[in-house]
C-alpha positions in Angstrom: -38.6 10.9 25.4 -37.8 13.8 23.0 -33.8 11.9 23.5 -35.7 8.7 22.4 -36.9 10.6 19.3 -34.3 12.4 18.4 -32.3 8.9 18.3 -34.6 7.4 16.7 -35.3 9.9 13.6 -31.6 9.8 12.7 -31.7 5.9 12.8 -34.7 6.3 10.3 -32.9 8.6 8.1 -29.2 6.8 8.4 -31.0 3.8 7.1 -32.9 5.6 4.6 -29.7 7.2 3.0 -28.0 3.3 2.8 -30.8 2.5 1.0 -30.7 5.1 -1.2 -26.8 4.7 -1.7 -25.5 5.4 -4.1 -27.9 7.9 -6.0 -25.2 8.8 -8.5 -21.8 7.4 -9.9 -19.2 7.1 -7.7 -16.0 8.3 -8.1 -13.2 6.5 -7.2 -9.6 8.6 -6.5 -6.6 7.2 -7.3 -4.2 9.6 -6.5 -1.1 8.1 -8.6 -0.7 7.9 -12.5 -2.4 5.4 -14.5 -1.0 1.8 -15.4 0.8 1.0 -11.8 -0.1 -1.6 -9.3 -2.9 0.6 -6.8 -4.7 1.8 -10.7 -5.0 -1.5 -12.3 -6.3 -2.8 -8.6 -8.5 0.4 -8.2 -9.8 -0.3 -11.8 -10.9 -4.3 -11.0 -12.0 -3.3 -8.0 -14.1 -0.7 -9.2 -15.5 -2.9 -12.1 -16.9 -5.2 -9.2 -17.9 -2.6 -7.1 -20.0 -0.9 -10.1 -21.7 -4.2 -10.5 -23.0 -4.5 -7.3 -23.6 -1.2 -6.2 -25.8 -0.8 -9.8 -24.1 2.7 -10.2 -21.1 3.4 -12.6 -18.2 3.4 -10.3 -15.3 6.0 -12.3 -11.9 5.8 -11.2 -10.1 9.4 -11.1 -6.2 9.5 -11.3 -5.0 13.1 -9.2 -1.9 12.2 -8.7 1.3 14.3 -7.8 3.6 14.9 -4.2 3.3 11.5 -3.2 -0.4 11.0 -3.8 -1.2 13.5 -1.5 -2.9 16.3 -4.1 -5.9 13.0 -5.0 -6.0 12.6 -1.0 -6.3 16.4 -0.7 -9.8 15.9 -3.0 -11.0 13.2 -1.4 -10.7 14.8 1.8 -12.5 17.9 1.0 -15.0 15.8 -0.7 -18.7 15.7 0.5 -19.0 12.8 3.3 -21.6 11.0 1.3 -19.5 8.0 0.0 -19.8 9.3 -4.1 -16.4 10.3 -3.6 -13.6 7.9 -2.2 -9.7 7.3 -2.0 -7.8 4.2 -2.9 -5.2 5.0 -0.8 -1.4 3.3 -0.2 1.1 3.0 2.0 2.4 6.1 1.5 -1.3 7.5 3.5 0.1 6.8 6.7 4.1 7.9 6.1 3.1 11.2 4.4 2.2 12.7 7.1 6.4 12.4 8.4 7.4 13.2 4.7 5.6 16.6 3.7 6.2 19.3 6.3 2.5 20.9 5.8 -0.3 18.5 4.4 -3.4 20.5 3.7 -5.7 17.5 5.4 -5.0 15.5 8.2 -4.4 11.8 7.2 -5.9 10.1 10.8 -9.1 12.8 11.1 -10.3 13.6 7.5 -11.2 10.3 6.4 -13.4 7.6 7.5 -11.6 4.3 6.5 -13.6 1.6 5.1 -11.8 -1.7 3.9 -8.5 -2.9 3.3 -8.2 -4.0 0.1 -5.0 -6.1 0.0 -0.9 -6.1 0.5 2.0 -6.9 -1.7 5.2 -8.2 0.0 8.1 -6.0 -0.4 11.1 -7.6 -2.2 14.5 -7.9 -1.8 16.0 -8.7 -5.2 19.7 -8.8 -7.1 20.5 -9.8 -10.4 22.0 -13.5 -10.9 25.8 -12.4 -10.8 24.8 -10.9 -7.2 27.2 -12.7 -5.0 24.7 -13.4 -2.2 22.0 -16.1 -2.3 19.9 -15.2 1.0 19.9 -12.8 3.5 22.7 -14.1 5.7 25.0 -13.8 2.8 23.6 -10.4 1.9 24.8 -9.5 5.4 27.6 -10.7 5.3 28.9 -8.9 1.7 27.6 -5.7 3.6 30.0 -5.7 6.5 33.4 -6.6 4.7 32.2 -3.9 2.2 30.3 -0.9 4.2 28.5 1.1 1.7 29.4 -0.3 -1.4 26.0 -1.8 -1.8 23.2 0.3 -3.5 19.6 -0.9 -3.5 17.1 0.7 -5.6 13.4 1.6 -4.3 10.4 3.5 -5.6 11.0 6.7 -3.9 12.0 8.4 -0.8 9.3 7.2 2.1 8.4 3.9 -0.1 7.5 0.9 1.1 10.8 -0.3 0.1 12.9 2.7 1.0 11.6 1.9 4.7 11.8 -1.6 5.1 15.4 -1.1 3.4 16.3 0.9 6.0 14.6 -1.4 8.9 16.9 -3.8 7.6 19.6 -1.8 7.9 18.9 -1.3 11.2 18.2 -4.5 12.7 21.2 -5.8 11.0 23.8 -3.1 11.9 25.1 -2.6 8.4 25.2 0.2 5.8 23.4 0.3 2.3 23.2 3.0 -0.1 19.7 4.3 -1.3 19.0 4.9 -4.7 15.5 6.3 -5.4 14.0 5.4 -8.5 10.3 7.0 -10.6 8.8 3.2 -10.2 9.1 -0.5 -10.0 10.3 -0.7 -13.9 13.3 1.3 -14.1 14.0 0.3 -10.9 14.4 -3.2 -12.4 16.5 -2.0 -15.3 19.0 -0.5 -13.5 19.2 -3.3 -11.5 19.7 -5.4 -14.9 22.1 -3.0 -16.0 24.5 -3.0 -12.4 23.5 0.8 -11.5 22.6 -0.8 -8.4 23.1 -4.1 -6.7 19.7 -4.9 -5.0 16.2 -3.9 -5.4 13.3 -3.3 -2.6 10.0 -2.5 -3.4 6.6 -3.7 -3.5 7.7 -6.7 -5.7 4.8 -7.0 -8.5 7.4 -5.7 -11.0 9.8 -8.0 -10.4 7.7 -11.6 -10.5 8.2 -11.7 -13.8 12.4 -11.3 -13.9 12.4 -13.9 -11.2 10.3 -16.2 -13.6 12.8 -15.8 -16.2 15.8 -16.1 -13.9 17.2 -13.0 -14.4 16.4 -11.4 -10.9 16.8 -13.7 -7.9 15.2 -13.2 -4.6 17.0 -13.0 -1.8 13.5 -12.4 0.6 10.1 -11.4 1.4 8.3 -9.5 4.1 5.6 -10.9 5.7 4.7 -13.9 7.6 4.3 -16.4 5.1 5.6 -17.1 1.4 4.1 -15.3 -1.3 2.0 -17.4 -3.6 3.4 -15.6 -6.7 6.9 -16.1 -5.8 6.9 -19.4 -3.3 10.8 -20.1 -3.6 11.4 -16.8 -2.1 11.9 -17.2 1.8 10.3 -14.6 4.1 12.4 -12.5 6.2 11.6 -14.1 9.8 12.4 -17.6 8.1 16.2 -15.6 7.8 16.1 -14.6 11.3 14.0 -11.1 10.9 10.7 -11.1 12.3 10.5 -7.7 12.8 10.4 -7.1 8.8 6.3 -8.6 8.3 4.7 -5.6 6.6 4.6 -4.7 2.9 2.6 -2.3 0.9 -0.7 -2.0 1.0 -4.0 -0.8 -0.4 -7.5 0.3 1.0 -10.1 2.4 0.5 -11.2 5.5 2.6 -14.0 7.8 2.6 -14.4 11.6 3.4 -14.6 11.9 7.3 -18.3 12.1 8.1 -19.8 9.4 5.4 -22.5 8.1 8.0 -21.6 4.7 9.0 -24.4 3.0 6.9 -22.8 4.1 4.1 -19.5 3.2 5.4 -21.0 -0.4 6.3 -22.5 -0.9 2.6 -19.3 -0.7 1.2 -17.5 -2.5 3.3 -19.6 -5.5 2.7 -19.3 -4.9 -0.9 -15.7 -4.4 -1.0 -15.6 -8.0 0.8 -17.3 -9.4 -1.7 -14.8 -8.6 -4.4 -12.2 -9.3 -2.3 -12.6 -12.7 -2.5 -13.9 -12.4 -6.5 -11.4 -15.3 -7.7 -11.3 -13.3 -11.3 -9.8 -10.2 -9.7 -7.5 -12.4 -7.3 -6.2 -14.6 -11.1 -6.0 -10.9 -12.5 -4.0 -9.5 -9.5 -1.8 -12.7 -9.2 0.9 -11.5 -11.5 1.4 -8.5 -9.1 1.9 -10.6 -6.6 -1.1 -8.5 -5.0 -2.8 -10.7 -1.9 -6.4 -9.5 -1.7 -8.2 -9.2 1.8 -10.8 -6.9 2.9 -10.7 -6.1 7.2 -13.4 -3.9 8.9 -13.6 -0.3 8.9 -12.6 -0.6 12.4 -9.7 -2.7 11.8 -8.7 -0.6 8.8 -8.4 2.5 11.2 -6.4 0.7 13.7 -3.7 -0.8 11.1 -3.2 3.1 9.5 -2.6 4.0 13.1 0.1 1.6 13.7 1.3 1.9 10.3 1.8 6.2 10.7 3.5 5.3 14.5 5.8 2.6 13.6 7.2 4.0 10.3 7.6 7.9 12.1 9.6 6.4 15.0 11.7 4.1 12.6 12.4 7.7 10.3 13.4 9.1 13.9 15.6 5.8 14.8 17.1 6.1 11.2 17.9 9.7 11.3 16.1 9.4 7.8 15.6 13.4 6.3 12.7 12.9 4.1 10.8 16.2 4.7 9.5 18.1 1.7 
């Protein structure tokens, strides 16, 4: 009986705290520098969010070392869902990138909701000898390492998928790590390197104006911002279906009403067809997932990409 009541007076008060959520603003961490893909999405996202949660919802930028000093605050953060992370890729490869994190990227948080994905790109400029993948290949081999293909950083979405590639196609590419998705672009304009691959929001509108071509996407199917640009798996590479990604994570500990409340909302402006027309240009596909779901995917995100950085041989420890 005294089990029955214990039980049942945290129920009461679980449900009281949802219904009190959120009894102040709620601050939501971005933990990369204003004006780039996951801060435009945090900032329509949060718009929504503050609308429907009838609290002003503030988005924070702490960025620095990879986004991991914002994930650090979130982290220590009080578990009571004022305080959350709009996290990236990057969450789940950190943890084989910095030697020492001061938080613990599958333990410290409780995630909520996936938020969306962007397919990552591979891209030359229109003098680029190859037209698709097979070609691409095939410039590769007669010329080992004379190929350089330009990505947003060491343990990027790009710089990994790059080097999947590499792998599953046996041939050798030169990394060239670049400060973002921009000059990225303009050194691909300018010859410095021959390819791009990246999460490819930044280069939608160069392929508009037929100055970038695409050679391929990741992912399953086409993206609806760049539909003449053939997936990987349709050029004979399933294995290269994932892109980057955004979601949103709470301090470990946020009880699961909490956790549940803004799922449902986060769902909601997931399918807002204003932020999806606003996004569009980014090439950014929104879809929310369950907090469940959410956990499993950064599971299989931090497994697969370690043991490809062990297959590679990749040194990206900092």
């Amino acid at each position: 009986m005294k089990l029955f009541v214990a039980f049942l007076a945290a129920a009461l008060a679980a449900l009281a705290q949802a219904q009190s959520y959120p009894s102040k603003p709620v601050h939501l961490v971005v933990p990369f520098p204003p004006g780039g893909i996951v801060d435009i999405s945090a900032r329509l996202i949060g718009a929504r969010l503050q609308e429907s949660l009838a609290q002003p919802v503030l988005v924070e930028n702490r960025s620095g070392a990879g986004g991991s000093i914002g994930t650090d605050y979130v982290a220590k953060s009080a578990p009571d869902g004022h305080t959350l992370l709009m996290a990236f890729d990057t969450h789940a490869v950190n943890p084989h990138v910095y030697k020492t994190l001061p938080f613990d990227t599958l333990k410290d948080f409780a995630p909520v909701s996936r938020v969306g994905r962007i397919p990552v790109i591979f891209a030359a400029n229109a003098s680029f000898p190859a037209k698709n993948v097979a070609e691409l290949v095939k410039l590769a081999k007669a010329k080992p390492g004379s190929i350089a293909y330009g990505s947003v950083g060491a343990g990027s979405s790009g710089h990994l998928a790059a080097e999947q590639f590499k792998l599953l196609a046996g041939i050798d590419l030169l990394h060239g790590p670049f400060k973002g998705g921009a000059p990225a672009v303009t050194a691909l304009l300018g010859d410095q390197v021959q390819l791009i691959v990246f999460a490819a929001g930044a280069a939608v509108p160069h392929l508009k104006s037929g100055k970038v071509k695409g050679l391929a996407v990741t992912g399953k199917a086409r993206s609806n911002a760049m539909p003449d640009v053939p997936t990987m798996a349709e050029q004979g590479y399933p294995q290269l279906d994932s892109g980057a990604w955004m979601g949103i994570a709470a301090p470990a500990g946020t009880p699961r009403a909490v956790i549940d409340r803004l799922q449902s909302e986060i769902a909601k402006a997931a399918k807002d067809p204003g932020i999806s027309a606003k996004l569009a240009d980014q090439a950014v596909e929104l879809a929310s997932s369950t907090p469940e779901e959410f956990a499993a995917f950064i599971r299989a995100e931090h497994d697969k990409w370690g043991k490809l950085i062990r297959d590679a041989k990749l040194d990206l420890t900092q």
